[in-house]
Structure formats: C-alpha cells, structure tokens
C-alpha positions as CSV (number, residue, x, y, z in Angstrom):
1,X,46.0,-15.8,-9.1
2,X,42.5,-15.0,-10.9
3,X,42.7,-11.0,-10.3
4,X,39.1,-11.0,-10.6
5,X,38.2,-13.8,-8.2
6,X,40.9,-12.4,-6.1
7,X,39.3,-8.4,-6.4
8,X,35.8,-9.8,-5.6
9,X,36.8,-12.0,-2.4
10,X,38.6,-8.8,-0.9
11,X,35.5,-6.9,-1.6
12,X,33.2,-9.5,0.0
13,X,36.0,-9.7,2.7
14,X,35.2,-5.9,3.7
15,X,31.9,-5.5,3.0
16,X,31.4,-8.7,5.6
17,X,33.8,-8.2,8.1
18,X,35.0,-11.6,8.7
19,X,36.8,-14.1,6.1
20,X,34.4,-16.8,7.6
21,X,31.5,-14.8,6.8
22,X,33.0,-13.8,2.9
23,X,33.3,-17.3,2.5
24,X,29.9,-18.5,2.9
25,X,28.7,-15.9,1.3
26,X,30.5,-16.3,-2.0
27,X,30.2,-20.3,-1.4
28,X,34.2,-20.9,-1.1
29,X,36.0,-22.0,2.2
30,X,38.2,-20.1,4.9
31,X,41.7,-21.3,2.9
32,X,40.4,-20.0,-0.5
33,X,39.6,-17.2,0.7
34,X,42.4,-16.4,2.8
35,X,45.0,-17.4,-0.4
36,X,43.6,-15.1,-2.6
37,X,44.0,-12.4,0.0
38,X,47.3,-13.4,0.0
39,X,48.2,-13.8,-2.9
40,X,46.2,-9.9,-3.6
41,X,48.3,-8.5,-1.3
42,X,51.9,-10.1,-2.5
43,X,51.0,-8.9,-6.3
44,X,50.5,-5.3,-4.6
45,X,53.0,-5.6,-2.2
46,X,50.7,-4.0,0.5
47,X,48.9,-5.5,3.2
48,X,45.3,-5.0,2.7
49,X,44.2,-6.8,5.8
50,X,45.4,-6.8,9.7
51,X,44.5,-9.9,10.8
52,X,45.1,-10.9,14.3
53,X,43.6,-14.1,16.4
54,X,40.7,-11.8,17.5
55,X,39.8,-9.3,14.9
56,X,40.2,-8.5,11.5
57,X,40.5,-4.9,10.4
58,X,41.5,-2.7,6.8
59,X,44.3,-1.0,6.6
60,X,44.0,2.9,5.3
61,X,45.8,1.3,2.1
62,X,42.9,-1.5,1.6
63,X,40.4,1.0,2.1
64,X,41.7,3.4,-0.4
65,X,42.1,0.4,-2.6
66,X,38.8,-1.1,-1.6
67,X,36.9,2.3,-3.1
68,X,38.2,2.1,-6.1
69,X,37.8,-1.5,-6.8
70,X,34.3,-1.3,-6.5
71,X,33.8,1.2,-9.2
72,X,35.8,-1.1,-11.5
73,X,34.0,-4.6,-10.2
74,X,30.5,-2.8,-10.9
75,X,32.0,-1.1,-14.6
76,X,32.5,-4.8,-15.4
77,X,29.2,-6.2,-13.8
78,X,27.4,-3.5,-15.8
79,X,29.5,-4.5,-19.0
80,X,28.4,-7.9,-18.7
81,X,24.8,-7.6,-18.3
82,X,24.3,-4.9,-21.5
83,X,25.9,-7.6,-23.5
84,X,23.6,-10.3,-22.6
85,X,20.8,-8.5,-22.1
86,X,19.7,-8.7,-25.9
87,X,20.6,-12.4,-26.5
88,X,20.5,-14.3,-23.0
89,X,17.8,-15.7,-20.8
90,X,18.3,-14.3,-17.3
91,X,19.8,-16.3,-15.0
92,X,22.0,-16.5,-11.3
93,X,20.6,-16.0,-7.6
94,X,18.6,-13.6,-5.8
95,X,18.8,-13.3,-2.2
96,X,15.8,-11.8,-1.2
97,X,14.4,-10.5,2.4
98,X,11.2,-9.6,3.4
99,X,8.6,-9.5,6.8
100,X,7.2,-12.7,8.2
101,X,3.8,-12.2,7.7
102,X,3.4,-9.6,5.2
103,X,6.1,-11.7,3.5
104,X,4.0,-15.3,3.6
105,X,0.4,-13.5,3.0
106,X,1.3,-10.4,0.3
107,X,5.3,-10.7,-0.8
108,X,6.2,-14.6,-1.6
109,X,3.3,-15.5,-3.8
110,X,4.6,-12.6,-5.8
111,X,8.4,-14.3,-6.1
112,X,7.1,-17.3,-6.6
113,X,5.2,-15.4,-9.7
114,X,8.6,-13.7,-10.7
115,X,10.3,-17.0,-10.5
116,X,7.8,-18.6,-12.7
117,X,8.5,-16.1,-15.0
118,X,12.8,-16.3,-14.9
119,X,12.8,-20.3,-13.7
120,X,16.5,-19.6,-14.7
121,X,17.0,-17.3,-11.5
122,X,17.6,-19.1,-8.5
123,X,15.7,-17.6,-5.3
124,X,16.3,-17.7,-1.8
125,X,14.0,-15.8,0.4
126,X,14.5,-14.6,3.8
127,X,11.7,-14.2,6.0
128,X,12.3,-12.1,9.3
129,X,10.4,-9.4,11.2
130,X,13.9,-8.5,12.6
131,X,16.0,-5.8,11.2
132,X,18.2,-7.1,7.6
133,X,21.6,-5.4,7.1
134,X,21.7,-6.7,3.2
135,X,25.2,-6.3,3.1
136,X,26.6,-8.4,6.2
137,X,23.6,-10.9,5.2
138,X,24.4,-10.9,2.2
139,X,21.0,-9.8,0.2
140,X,20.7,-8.3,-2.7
141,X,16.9,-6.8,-2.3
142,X,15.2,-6.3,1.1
143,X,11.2,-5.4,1.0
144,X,10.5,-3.2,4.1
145,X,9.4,-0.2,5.4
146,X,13.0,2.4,4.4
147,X,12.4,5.1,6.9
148,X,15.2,7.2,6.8
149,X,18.2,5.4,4.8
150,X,21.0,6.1,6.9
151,X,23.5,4.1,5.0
152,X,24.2,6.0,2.0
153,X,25.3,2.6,0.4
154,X,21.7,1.7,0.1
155,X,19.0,2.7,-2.4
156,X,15.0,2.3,-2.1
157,X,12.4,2.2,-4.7
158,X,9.1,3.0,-3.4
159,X,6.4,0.0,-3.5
160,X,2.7,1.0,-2.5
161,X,1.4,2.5,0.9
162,X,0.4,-0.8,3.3
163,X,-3.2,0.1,4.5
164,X,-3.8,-0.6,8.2
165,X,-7.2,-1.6,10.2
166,X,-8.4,-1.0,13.9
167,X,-10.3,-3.7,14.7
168,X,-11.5,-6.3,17.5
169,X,-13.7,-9.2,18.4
170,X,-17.1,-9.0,18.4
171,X,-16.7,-11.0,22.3
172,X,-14.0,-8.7,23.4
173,X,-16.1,-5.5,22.4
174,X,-19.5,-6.8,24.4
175,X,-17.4,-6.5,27.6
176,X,-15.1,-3.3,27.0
177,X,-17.6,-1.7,24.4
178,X,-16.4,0.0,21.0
179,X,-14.2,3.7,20.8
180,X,-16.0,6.4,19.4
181,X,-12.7,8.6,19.1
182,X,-9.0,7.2,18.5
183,X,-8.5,9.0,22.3
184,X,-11.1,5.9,23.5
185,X,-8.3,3.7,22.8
186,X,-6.6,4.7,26.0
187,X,-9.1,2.9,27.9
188,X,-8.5,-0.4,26.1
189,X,-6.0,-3.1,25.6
190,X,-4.6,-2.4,22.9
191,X,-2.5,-4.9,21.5
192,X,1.3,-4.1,20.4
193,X,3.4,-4.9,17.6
194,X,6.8,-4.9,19.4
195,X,9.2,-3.8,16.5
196,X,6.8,-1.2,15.3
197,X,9.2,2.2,14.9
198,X,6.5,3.8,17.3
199,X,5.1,1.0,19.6
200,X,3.7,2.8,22.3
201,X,2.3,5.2,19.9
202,X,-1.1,5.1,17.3
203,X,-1.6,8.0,14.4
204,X,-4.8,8.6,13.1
205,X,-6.1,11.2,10.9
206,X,-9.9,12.5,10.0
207,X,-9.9,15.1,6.9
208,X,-7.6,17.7,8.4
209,X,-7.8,16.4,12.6
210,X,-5.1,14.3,13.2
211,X,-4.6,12.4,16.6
212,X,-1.6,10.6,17.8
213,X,-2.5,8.2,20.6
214,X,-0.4,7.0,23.4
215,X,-1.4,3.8,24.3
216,X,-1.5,2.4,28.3
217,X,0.8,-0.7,29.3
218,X,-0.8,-3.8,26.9
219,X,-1.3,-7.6,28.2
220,X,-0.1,-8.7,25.3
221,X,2.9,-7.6,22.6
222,X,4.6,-9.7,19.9
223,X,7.0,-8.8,17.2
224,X,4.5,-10.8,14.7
225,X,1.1,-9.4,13.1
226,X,-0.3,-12.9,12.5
227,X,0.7,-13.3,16.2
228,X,-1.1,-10.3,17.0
229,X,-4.2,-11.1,15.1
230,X,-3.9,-14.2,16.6
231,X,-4.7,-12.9,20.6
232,X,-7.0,-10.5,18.9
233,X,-9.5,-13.0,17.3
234,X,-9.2,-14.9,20.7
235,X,-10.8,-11.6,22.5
236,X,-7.6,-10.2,24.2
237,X,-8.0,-6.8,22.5
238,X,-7.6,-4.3,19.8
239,X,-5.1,-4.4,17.2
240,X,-4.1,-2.7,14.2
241,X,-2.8,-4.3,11.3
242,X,-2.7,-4.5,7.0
243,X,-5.5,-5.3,6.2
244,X,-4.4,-7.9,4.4
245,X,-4.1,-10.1,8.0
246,X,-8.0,-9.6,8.5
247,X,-9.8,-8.8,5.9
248,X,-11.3,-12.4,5.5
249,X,-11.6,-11.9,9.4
250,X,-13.4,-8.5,8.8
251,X,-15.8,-10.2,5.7
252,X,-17.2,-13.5,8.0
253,X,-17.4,-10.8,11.1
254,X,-15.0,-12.9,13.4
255,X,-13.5,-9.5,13.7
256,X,-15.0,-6.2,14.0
257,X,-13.4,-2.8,12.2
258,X,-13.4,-0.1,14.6
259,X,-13.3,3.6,13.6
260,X,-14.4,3.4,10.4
261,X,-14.2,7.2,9.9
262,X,-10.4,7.4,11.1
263,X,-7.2,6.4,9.0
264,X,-4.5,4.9,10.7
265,X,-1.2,6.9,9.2
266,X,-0.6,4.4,6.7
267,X,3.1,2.1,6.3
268,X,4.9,3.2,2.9
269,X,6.6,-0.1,1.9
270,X,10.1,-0.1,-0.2
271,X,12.5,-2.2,-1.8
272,X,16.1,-1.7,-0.6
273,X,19.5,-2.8,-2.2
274,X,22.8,-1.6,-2.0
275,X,23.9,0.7,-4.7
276,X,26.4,-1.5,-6.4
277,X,23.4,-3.8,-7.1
278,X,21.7,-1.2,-9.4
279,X,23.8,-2.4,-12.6
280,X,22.5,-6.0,-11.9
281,X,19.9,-7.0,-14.4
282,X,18.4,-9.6,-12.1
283,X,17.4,-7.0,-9.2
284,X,16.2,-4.3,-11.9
285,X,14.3,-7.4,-13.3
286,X,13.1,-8.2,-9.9
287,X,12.1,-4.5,-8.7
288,X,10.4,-3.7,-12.1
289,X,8.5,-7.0,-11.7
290,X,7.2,-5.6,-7.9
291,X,6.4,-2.3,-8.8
292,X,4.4,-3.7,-11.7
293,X,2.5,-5.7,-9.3
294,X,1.7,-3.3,-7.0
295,X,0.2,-0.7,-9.5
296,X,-3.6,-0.1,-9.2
297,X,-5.4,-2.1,-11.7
C-alpha cells in the first residue's frame, strides 16, 4: 500500500461522497479506489467506511481520522510547494469555475492570459450560471458572487465590484416610453435574470435616496444575461445587466441606458476555494494573477 495514495483517495472518498465520484475525480477507477480503502482500513484495523448496496456513509472513527489527515495531507502539500517554489516552473491542473456569460465576455480571456503565462499548468474551465459546490465538483477556484460563505471550508478573495446598467431598446421605449424614477419601472416589463439572489427585486441608489423596486410578473425570465440582452435588443423590455454585455450595444445606440442618474446596487465578484487549497502554489498563482487584473489602471 502507498500510505499516501491510500490517505488522499480516503480523503477524496469523503469529501465526494461516493467512491465513483473520488474516482473520477482523482482519474483512478472504482477497484483502485475501493483497494486502497481496503487495504487503509486493514493497516488500521478500523473500518473507515459503511458501505452498503445503497449508500455509503463515515464512521465516527473515519471522521475523527479524516480531520486529522487533512492537516497532515496539506503540511505536506505546503512542504512540497516551498521547496519548489525557488527552482521549479509551475506546473499540474487547475479546475476552474466561473458564470456563463460573464465567464465567455470578462473571466476566460483572462485564463487563457494566465495560461499563456504558466503553459505548464493544465486548465479546465467550467462554465455554469448554476450553483458550483467546488468540493463535490471537484474545483479548486470558483469566480462568483460569495454572498455569505456558509461553508466554513471555503475561503473568498475579493475581485472588483461588477457594474450594472438599466437599459432598453430605442423601439421598445417609443411604445412604453422611458422611467423618470426607478418606481416607473413598475409599469414596465422588466426583464428577469432567474438565478439572481433577489429576482423579483431591483436596488437603486441616488446620493443618499435609495429605492428597492419590486418588479410586476415579466414576459420573459432566463437564467442567462446574454439571453436576457438578447430579448432586450429584440424590444421585449428592460433589463439590467454588467455593463460589460452592452456597452458596445449602449456605444452604436442599439440599446438605450435608462436612469442615468441612479446606480443599480452593484454585484461584488470573488474567488472561492476550499481552505486546504490555500497552500497550493498554483491557486495563489492563479488568484494573485486575477486580482492583478482587476486593479484600476
């Protein structure tokens, strides 16, 4: 048995919830996986693991064991990487996930930078508007908006504040006119961004007048900005959006920015990773790469 082979399957093996799911994460099949279990747990002489044909669940003993394993997997991890720091190009994989849109417009022409820069780091990026849980997927960084970090497993290192825009079609406007206050918007289709945190709900603020706007039932909702923009440019309604997605839209006036005056409340955008990721020198390489990128210039 290769204790440390064996130590980093059963970690993967919790962590995942499923020896199936350890496996292709850590690029071995089922029966590797399960005989270094077994063999783990006949050097302790514990089981670590109940495994029945349904489920799979961790004993109090492979908990307990699991905790302090980690500590000594990361101890080593960190070892490794202070050693070849001075003397070693970086190398090894990055599984990165990010937004869909923001992803393809802001975030991948950025990795595809960083890889330029470490060709010996292997990327794979994710791209989902859905909702990433980086350790059953598998990730080691996911850019999105943290909220509140409910996992205490995970860290966040803050990006840059994602500007939005209110705006419209010039077409759609001649028919249902242009708002003169954020409470206008009541009286328009306004058109959603389904896995928005507040979807049925706009902020806006003017020096020290803030407004929060709920919005009536839209025609049209999708869980995809460039979707949204999309419906918008077609004259179906008013979205609001980084301004990234339109501001080539905004410059040749096939859109039309609405409330000037107002600020939509703006989206604070983070990189997440789990904390036993923090001693790896190819994420610290990777977040120090983004929040160089997003700094004013």
């Amino acid at each position: 048995m290769n204790k440390i082979t064996a130590l980093n399957v059963f970690r993967r093996v919790v962590e995942m919830g499923t020896f199936r799911a350890a496996a292709d994460d850590l690029r071995l099949s089922q029966a590797a996986v399960s005989k270094n279990i077994n063999e783990l747990e006949a050097f302790l002489g514990i089981a670590l693991i109940n495994r029945t044909t349904r489920r799979l669940s961790v004993t109090e003993s492979g908990m307990a064991y699991y905790g302090q394993i980690c500590a000594v997997l990361d101890s080593l991890e960190a070892a490794d990487q202070s050693i070849m720091a001075a003397s070693f190009t970086p190398r090894g994989r990055l599984r990165i996930g990010m937004p869909m849109s923001y992803g393809l417009i802001r975030l991948n022409p950025l990795v595809c930078e960083f890889q330029r820069r470490y060709p010996e780091i292997g990327i794979e990026v994710i791209l989902s508007d859905a909702y990433m849980d980086l350790v059953d997927q598998g990730l080691d960084v996911v850019i999105r908006g943290a909220g509140t970090l409910e996992d205490s497993t995970l860290r966040a290192k803050p990006l840059c504040e994602v500007q939005r825009v209110l705006c419209a079609a010039p077409d759609y406007l001649k028919e249902a006119g242009q708002p003169a206050h954020p409470a206008d918007l009541k009286g328009h289709n306004c058109l959603r961004y389904s896995l928005s945190s507040s979807p049925n709900k706009w902020f806006f603020t003017r020096d020290a007048e803030s407004v929060a706007v709920e919005l009536p039932p839209a025609s049209f909702c999708a869980n995809n900005g460039i979707a949204l923009k999309q419906a918008a440019v077609q004259g179906l309604g008013v979205i609001l959006v980084p301004d990234e997605f339109v501001s080539n839209d905004l410059s040749d006036g096939t859109l039309v920015r609405l409330l000037p005056d107002w600020q939509p409340d703006p989206h604070a955008l983070f990189a997440v990773y789990p904390f036993h990721k923090e001693q790896s020198r190819n994420v610290r390489l990777f977040i120090e790469f983004l929040v160089k990128a997003f700094q004013p210039r």
